[in-house]
C-alpha positions in Angstrom: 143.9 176.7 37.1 142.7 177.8 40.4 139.7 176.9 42.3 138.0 180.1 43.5 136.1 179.7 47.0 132.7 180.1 45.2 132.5 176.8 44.1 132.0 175.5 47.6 129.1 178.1 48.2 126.2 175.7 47.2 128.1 172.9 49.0 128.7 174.8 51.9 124.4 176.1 52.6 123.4 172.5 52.2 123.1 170.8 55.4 124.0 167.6 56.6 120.0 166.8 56.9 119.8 168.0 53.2 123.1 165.8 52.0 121.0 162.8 53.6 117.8 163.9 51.9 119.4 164.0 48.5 119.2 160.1 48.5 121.8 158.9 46.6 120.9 155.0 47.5 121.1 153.0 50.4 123.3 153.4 53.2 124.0 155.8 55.5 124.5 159.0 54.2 126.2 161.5 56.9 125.8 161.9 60.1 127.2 160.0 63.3 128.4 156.6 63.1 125.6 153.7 64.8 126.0 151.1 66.9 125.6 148.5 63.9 127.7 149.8 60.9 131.0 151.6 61.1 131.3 153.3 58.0 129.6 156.9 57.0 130.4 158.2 53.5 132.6 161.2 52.4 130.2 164.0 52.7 130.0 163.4 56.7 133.7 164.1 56.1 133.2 167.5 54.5 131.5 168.9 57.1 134.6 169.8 58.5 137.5 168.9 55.7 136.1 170.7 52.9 137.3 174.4 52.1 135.0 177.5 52.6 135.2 180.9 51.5 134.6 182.0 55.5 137.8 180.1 57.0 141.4 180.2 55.9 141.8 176.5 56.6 142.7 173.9 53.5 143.4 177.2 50.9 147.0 176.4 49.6 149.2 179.8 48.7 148.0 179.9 45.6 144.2 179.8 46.1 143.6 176.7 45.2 140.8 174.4 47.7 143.5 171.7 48.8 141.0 170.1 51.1 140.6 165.9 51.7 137.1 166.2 50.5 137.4 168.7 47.0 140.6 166.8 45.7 139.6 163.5 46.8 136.4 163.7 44.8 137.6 164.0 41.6 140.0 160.9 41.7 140.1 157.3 40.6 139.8 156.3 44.1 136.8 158.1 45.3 135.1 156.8 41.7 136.4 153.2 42.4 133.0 151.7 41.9 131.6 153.4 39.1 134.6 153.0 37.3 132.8 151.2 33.8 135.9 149.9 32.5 136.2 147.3 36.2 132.2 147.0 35.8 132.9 145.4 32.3 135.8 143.5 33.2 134.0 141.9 36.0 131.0 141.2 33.7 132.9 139.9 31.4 135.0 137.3 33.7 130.9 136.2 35.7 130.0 135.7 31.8 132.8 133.4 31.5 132.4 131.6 34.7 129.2 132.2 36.0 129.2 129.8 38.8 132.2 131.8 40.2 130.4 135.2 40.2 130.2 135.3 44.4 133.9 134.5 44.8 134.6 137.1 41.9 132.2 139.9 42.8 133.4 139.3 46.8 137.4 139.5 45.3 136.6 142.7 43.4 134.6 144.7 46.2 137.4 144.4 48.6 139.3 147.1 46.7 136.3 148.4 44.5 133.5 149.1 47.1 135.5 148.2 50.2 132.7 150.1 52.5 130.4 147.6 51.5 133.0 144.6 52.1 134.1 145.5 55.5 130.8 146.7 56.6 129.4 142.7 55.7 132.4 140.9 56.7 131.8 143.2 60.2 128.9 142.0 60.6 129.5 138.4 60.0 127.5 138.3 56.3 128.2 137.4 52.8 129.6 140.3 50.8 127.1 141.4 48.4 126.7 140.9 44.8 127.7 144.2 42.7 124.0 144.1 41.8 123.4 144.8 44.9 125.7 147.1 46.1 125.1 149.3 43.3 122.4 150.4 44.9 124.7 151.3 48.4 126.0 154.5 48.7 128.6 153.6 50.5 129.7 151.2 47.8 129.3 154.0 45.3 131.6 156.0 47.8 134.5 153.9 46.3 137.8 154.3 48.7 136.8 156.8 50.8 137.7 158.5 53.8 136.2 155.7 56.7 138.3 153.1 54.7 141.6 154.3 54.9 141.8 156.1 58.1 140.0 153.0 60.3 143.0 150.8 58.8 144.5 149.0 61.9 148.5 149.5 62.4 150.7 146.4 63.0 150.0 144.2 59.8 150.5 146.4 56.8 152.8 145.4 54.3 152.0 141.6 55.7 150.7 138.9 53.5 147.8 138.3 55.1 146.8 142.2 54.0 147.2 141.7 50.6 144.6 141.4 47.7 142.3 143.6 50.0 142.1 142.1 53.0 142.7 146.2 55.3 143.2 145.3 59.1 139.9 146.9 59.8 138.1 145.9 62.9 134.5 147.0 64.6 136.2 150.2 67.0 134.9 153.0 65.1 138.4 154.7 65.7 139.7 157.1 62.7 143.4 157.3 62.7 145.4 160.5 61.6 148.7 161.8 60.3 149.5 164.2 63.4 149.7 163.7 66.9 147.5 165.3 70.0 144.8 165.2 67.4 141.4 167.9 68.6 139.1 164.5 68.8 136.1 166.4 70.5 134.6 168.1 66.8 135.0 164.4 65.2 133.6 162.6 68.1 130.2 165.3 68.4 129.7 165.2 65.0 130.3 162.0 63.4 130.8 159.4 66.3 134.3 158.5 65.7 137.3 158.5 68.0 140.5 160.1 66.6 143.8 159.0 67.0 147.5 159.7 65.9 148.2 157.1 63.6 151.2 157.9 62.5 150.5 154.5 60.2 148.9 156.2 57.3 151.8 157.2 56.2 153.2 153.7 55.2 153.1 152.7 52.6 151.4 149.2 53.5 148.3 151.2 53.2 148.3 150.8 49.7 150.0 148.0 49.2 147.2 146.1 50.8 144.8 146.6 47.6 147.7 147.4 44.9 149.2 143.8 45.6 146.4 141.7 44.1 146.4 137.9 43.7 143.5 136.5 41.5 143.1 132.0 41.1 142.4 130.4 37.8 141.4 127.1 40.3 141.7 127.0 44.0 144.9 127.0 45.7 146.7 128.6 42.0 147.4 132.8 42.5 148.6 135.2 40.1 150.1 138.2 41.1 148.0 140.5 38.8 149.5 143.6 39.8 152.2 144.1 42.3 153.2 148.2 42.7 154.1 147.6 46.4 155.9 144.5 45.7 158.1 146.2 43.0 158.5 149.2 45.4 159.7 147.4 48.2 162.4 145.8 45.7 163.9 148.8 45.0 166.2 151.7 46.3 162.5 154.1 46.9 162.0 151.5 49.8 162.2 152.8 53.1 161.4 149.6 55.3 165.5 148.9 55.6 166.2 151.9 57.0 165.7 155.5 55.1 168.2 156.7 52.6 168.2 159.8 50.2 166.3 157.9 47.6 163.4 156.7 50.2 160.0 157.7 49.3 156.6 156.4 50.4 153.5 156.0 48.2 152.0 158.7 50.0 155.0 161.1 49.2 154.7 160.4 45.5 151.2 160.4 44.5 150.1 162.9 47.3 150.6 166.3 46.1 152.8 168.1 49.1 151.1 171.6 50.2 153.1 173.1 53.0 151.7 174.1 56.6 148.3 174.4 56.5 145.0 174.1 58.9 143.4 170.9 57.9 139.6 170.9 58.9 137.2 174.0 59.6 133.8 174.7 61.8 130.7 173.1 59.9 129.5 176.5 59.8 132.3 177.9 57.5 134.6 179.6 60.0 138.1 178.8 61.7 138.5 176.1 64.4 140.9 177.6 66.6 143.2 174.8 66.2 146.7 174.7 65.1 148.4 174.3 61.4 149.7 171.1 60.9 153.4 170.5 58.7 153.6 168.9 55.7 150.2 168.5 54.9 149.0 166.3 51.3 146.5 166.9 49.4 144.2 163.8 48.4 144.2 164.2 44.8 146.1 160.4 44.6 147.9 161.4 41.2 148.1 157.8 39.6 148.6 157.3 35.6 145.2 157.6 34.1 144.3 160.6 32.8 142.6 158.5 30.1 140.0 156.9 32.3 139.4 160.2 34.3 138.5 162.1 30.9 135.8 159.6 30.5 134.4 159.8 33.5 134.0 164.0 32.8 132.8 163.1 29.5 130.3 160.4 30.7 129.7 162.0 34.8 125.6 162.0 34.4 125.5 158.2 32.7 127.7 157.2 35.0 126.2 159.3 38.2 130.1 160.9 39.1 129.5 163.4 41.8 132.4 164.9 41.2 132.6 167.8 38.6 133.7 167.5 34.8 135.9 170.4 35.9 137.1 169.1 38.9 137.6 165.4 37.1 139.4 167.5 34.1 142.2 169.4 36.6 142.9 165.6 38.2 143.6 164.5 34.6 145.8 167.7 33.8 147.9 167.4 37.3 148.0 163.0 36.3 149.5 164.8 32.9 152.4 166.6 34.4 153.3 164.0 36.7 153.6 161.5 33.8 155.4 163.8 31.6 157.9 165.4 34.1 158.4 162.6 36.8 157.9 159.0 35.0 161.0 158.6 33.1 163.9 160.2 30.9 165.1 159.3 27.4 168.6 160.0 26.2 170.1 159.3 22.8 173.0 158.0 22.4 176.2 157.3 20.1 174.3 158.5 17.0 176.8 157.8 13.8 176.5 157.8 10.1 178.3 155.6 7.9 177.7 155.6 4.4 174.2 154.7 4.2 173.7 153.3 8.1 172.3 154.9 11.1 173.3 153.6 14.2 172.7 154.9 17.7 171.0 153.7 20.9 168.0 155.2 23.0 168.8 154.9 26.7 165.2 154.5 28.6 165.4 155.3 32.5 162.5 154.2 35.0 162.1 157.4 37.7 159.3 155.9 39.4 159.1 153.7 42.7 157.8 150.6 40.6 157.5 149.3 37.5 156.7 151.4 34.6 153.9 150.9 33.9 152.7 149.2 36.6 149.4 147.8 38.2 146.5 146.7 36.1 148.4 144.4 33.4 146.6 146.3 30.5 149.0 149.1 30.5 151.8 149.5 28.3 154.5 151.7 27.2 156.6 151.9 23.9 159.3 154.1 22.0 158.3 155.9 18.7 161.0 156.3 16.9 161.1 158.8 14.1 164.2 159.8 11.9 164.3 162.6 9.1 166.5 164.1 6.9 165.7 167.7 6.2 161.9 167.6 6.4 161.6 163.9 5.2 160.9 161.2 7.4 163.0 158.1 7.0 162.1 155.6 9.8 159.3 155.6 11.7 158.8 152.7 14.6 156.2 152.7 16.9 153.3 155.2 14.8 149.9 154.1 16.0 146.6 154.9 14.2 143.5 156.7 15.5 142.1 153.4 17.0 145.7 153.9 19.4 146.9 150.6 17.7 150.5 149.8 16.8 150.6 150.0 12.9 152.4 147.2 11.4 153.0 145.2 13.7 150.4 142.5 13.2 149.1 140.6 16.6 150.1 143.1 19.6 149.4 140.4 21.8 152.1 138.5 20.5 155.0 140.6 20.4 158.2 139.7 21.5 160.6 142.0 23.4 163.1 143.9 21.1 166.4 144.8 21.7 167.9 145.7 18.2 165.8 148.1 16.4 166.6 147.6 12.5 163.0 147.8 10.4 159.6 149.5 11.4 158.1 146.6 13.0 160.7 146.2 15.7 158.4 148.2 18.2 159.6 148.3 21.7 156.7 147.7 23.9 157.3 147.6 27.8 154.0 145.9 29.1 152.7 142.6 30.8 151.0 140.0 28.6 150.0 137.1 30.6 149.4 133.8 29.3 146.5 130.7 30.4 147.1 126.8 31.2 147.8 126.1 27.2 150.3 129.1 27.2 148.0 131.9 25.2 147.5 135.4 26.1 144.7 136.5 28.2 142.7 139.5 29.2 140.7 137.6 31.8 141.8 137.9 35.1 140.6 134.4 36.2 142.7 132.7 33.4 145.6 134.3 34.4 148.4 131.5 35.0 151.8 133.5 34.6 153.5 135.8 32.8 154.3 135.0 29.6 156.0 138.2 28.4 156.5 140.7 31.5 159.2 143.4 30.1 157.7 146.7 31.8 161.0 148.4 33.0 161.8 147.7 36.5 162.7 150.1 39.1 165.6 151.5 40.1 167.4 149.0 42.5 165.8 146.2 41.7 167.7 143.0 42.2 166.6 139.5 41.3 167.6 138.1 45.1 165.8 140.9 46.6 162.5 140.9 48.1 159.2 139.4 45.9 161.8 139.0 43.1 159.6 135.6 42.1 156.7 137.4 41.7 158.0 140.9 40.1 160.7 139.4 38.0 161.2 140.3 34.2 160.4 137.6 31.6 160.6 136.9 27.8 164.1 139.1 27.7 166.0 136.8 25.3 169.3 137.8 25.9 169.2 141.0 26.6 172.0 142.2 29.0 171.3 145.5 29.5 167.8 145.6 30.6 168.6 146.4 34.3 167.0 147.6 37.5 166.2 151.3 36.6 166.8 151.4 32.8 167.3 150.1 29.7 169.4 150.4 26.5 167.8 149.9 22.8 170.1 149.8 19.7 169.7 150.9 16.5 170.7 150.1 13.2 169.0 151.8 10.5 169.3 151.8 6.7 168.8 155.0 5.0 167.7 155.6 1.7 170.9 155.6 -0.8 172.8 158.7 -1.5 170.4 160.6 0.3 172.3 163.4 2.5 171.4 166.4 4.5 171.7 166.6 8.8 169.6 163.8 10.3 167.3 164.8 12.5 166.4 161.7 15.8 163.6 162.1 18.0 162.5 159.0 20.3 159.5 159.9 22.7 158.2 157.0 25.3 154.1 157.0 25.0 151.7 155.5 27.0 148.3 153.8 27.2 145.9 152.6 30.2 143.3 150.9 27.7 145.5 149.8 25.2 142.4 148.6 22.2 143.9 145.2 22.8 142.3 145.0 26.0 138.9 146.6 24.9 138.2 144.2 21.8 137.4 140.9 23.5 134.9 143.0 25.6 133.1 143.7 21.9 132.1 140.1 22.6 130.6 140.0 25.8 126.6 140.1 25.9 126.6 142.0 28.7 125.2 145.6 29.6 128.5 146.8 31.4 130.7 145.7 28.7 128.3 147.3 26.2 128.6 150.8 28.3 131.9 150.9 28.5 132.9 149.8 24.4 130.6 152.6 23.6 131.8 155.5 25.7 135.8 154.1 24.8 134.8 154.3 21.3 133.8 158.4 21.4 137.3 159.1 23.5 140.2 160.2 21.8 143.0 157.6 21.5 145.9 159.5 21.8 148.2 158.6 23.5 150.6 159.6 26.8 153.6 161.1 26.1 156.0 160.3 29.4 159.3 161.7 27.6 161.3 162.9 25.0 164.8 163.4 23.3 165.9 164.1 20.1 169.8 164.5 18.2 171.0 166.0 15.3 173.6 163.5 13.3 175.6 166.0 10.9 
């Protein structure tokens, strides 16, 4: 659907004075940047990268408002901190170790509220509870604009940048994409000092928070998600030299819209500057459309700034990617003899990582249906209105399957990682190891190539034909006897963020995040992702 320019009018006769007057917390609101803090929040941004009905600039060719600010807004990132599933994770891992809650609140900032991080660790302070930075708004601000674009270029992709820790130091410099950038607008109106940065584009930026090592005890790390890692082990990596496969972070989850002009007067009207090539929009298309429909369903409880509307066209465009870029499914070798089925799903992984990747909650699986005539069969990998797996018993405990031959042999690509005494955990700061890690690697992967320690497959068995980019899952089916008619196949690869797994041991915690959140998970629809597709006929 297309955004029509009248959305932006009440936006655009609200002056900066007024933004600062609306007094969303603490913090500095817009404005130019002081001597003592080196961070302003988004709306200083879109007084000049926001789309108005008066100026051509950041209108795509189909009318939609591609501009930093408007699809920014409505994304995961820009609603990092109010995000109420991490508030009730975090609640519920200071519940369990309360004496840890300054070294676990400090870990979760850097990536959560990372204005609000840099801005104390600038200044030589302690960074501040999540008590207390709820009340910031440039916590509240979640990855915005200052963040990214004062990152420092010479140690992305490095070690010491992982789990958070952005090259960010106290020069008030904002780095961009293009080169002979106009610096005099940014510098009158916010303080800052543009520069070509031609850095942004790496894909170290986001590898510095989407690598993430948390401790059980001092000195122990778990790699709880690893997206860069897994990119950088695969043939998407550019950092050996570019081939046709190469593609950056940024070119993936960064919609591409063309030539375009990519900031206006604050008044509404054309800078006389030149279009720029290539420009992306900053929706950040990621995998969640589940977590973004809660936030349009719960915007007001939650104080989202972005619209439901806005929040609901992220969610379709995190749809389409899933379903038309994620992976493929092809059946085949489908055979009948007498009374046995046999054929194999091939699963292929299209993205630059792991599928699914990041947080360890998600997971992937195949349904499985057969019929004959109208008349199902076989069904594997049905789940109820809840979104659980039926018959399957503990989904915590399930082991990786390579031979389909009864309903309860689910395939399940996911991440289920274990304590010290070898049980699965969903708290982050119990985390030892993997003990089942079977999400389907990228395409390339190799296990002497880079970070293959820490991005490595586990709990296979002996199954051969799990390989970088794909896998191969045979079945062996008993029909009913003497039944006969065409047999129909259909396998389809579905998908959950917040698998109820992951959701019921915050049931437990006495806490008012993890109360929020259980309740607005409970009103949402279950359903879930559907990344692909196939289905054969077997006369």
């Amino acid at each position: 659907m297309s955004i029509r320019p009248v959305a932006f009018l009440a936006f655009l006769s609200t002056s900066a004075a007024a933004l600062t007057a609306q007094g969303r917390g603490m913090g500095r609101m817009s404005g130019v940047v002081g001597p003592d803090d080196h961070f302003l929040t988004s709306d200083a941004c879109a007084l000049c990268h926001s789309a108005a009905p008066t100026a051509r600039a950041m209108w795509n060719a189909t009318g939609d408002d591609v501009s930093p600010f408007h699809t920014w807004q409505a994304t995961m990132m820009a609603n990092s901190f109010r995000d109420p599933y991490w508030r009730a994770q975090v609640s519920k891992e200071v519940a369990a170790a309360p004496e840890r809650r300054a070294e676990i609140e400090g870990l979760c900032l850097r990536c959560h509220g990372p204005i609000a991080h840099h801005e104390a660790r600038l200044a030589g302070a302690a960074a501040p509870s999540i008590a207390a930075a709820a009340g910031s708004a440039h916590a509240r601000d979640g990855v915005s604009c200052t963040v990214c674009h004062q990152v420092q270029p010479g140690k992305l992709g490095r070690e010491e940048t992982f789990s958070g820790n952005l090259p960010i130091v106290a020069a008030n410099t904002i780095f961009g994409p293009y080169s002979e950038p106009a610096f005099q607008p940014m510098r009158m109106h916010t303080g800052y000092t543009v520069e070509w940065g031609p850095h942004v584009r790496d894909a170290g930026l986001c590898g510095a928070c989407h690598t993430l090592f948390t401790s059980h005890t001092p000195g122990h790390t778990y790699p709880e998600q690893t997206p860069f890692l897994e990119w950088r082990n695969s043939v998407y990596s550019d950092e050996e030299g570019r081939n046709d496969e190469s593609r950056t972070c940024q070119q993936c989850h960064m919609p591409a819209q063309g030539e375009l002009k990519i900031a206006r007067n604050p008044r509404g009207l054309d800078f006389n500057i030149a279009t720029r090539p290539e420009v992306r929009a900053h929706a950040f298309v990621g995998g969640n459309a589940f977590m973004l429909d809660l936030l349009a369903k719960n915007r007001d409880a939650l104080g989202v700034e972005a619209s439901a509307e806005g929040l609901r066209r992220t969610a379709r465009a995190t749809r389409q990617q899933l379903a038309h870029t994620t992976a493929s499914l092809a059946i085949e070798g489908a055979t009948r003899a007498g009374d046995t089925l046999t054929f194999a799903v091939r699963v292929t992984n299209r993205t630059g990582h792991k599928l699914p990747t990041g947080y360890p909650a998600r997971r992937a699986w195949l349904r499985t249906v057969v019929r004959i005539g109208n008349e199902p069969v076989f069904v594997s990998g049905d789940v109820d209105e809840q979104g659980r797996l039926r018959g399957v018993g503990d989904e915590r405990a399930l082991p990786h399957v390579d031979r389909v031959t009864e309903p309860k042999d689910v395939v399940v690509y996911e991440c289920i990682p274990v304590d010290v005494d070898g049980k699965p955990t969903t708290h982050l700061t119990k985390m030892v190891r993997n003990g089942k890690d079977t999400r389907l690697l990228p395409k390339g992967w190799r296990a002497d190539g880079p970070h293959a320690e820490h991005t490595a497959p586990r709990g296979l068995g002996g199954d051969t034909d799990f390989v970088g980019g794909e896998d191969v899952v045979h079945y062996e089916l008993k029909l009913p006897p003497g039944k006969q008619g065409a047999i129909v196949v259909v396998s389809s690869l579905l998908y959950q963020t917040v698998p109820p797994a992951w959701v019921d041991p915050l049931r437990n915690v006495d806490t008012e995040e993890a109360e929020r959140f259980v309740g607005m998970y409970d009103a949402m629809d279950k359903e879930p992702e559907s990344l692909a597709l196939t289905v054969a006929l077997v006369n």
